[in-house]
C-alpha positions in Angstrom: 128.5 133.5 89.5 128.6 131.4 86.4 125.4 130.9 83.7 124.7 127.4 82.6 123.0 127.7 79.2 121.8 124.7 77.0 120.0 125.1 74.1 117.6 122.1 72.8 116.6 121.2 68.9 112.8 120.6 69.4 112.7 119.7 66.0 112.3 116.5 66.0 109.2 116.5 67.8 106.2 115.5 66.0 103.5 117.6 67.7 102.2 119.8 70.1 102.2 117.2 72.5 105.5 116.2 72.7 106.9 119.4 73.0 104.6 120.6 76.0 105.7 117.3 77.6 109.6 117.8 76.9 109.3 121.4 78.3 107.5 119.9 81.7 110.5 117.4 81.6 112.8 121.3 82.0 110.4 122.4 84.3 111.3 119.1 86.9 107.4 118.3 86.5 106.3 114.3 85.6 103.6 114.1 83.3 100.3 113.2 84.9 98.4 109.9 84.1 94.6 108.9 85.1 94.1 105.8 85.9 90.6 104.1 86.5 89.8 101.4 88.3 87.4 99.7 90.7 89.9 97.7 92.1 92.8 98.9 94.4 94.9 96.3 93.4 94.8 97.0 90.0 95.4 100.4 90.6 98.4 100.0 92.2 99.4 97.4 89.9 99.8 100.0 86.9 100.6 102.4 89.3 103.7 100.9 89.6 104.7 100.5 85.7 103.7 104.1 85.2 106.1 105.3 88.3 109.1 103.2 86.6 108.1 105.0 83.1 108.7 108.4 84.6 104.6 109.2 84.9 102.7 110.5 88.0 100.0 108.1 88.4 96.5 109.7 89.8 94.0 107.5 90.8 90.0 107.6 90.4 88.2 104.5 91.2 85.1 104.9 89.2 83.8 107.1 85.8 82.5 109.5 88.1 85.5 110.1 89.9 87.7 110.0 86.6 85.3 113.1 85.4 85.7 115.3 88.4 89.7 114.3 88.2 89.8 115.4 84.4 88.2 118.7 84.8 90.5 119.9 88.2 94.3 118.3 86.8 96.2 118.1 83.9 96.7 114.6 82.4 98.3 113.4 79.6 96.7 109.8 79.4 93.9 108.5 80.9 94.0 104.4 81.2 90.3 103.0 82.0 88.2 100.0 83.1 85.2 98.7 81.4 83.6 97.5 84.0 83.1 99.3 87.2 80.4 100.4 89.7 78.7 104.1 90.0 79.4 104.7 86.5 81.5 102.2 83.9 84.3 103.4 81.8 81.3 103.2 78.6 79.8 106.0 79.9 82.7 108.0 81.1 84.0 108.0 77.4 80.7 108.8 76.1 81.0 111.9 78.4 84.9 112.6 77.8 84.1 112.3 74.4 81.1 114.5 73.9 80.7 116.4 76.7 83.6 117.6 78.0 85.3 120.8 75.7 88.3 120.8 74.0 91.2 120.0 75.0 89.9 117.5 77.8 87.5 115.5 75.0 91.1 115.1 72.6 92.9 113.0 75.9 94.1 109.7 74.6 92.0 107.2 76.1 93.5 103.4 76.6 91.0 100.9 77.6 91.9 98.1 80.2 89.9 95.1 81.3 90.5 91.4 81.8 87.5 91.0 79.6 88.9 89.8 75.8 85.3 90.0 74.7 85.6 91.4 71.3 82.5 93.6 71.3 83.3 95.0 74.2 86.6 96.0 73.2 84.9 96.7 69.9 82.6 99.5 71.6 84.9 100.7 73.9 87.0 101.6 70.6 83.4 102.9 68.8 82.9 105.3 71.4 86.6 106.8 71.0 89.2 105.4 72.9 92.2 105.6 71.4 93.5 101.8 72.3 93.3 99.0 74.4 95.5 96.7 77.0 94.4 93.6 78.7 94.5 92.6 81.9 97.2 90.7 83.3 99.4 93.9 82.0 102.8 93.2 80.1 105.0 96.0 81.0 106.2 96.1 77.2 102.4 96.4 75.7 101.9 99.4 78.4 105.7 101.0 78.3 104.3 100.7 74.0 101.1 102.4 74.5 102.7 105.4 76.9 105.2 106.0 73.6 102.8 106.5 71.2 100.1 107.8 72.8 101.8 110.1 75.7 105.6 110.5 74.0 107.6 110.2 77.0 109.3 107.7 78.9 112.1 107.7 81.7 113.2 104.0 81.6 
């Protein structure tokens, strides 16, 4: 029988974040990501980038839905529409952000929409989402916002 041992500096990692992600990488899990969207095109859309970057995309197709999700799996990044029906991705940040307990209300929050209305993407931002991408999605801006904001990436 032979042992296989590797032994990893975790030094370099900047937070608690990182690490918990680089042990899931040893563990053969994906890190999760929430994505919310009204439209199924859309969804799949940046379900696609996320898949090549080494994520596990979930999807929820309104602020309702993206709730129940948050509080039964474990994500790592939630990206979110503006505008959607049931309940719009305003309110579900209100409610991420001030309702839900800690560690789910601390989830980095990206806003999407097609919308480049600057007070939209001004309140969106107010009510503490951590940044934004715009719709059509540049697969640099997202593969950017996964780095900084999630700390992993396959490709």
């Amino acid at each position: 029988m032979n042992n296989f041992l590797h032994s990893m500096d975790f030094s370099s990692a900047h937070g608690t974040g990182e690490v918990q992600v680089l042990t899931q990488m040893l563990q053969g899990k994906r890190p999760n990501v929430l994505v919310v969207d009204d439209l199924h095109i859309n969804l799949v859309l940046l379900g696609k980038y996320i898949e090549k970057y080494g994520y596990e995309p979930v999807f929820a197709y309104d602020g309702v839905e993206a709730i129940e999700k948050l509080w039964t799996n474990n994500f790592d990044i939630v990206f979110m529409d503006f505008q959607m029906p049931v309940m719009d991705g305003f309110e579900a940040l209100r409610i991420i952000r001030h309702e839900l307990p800690e560690p789910l209300c601390n989830i980095p929050v990206i806003g999407v929409s097609a919308s480049m209305e600057r007070d939209a993407i001004r309140r969106f931002l107010e009510l503490g989402a951590n940044d934004f991408i715009s719709k059509p999605y540049e697969a640099e801006d997202l593969r950017a916002k996964l780095l900084k904001y999630a700390h992993y990436l396959v490709a």
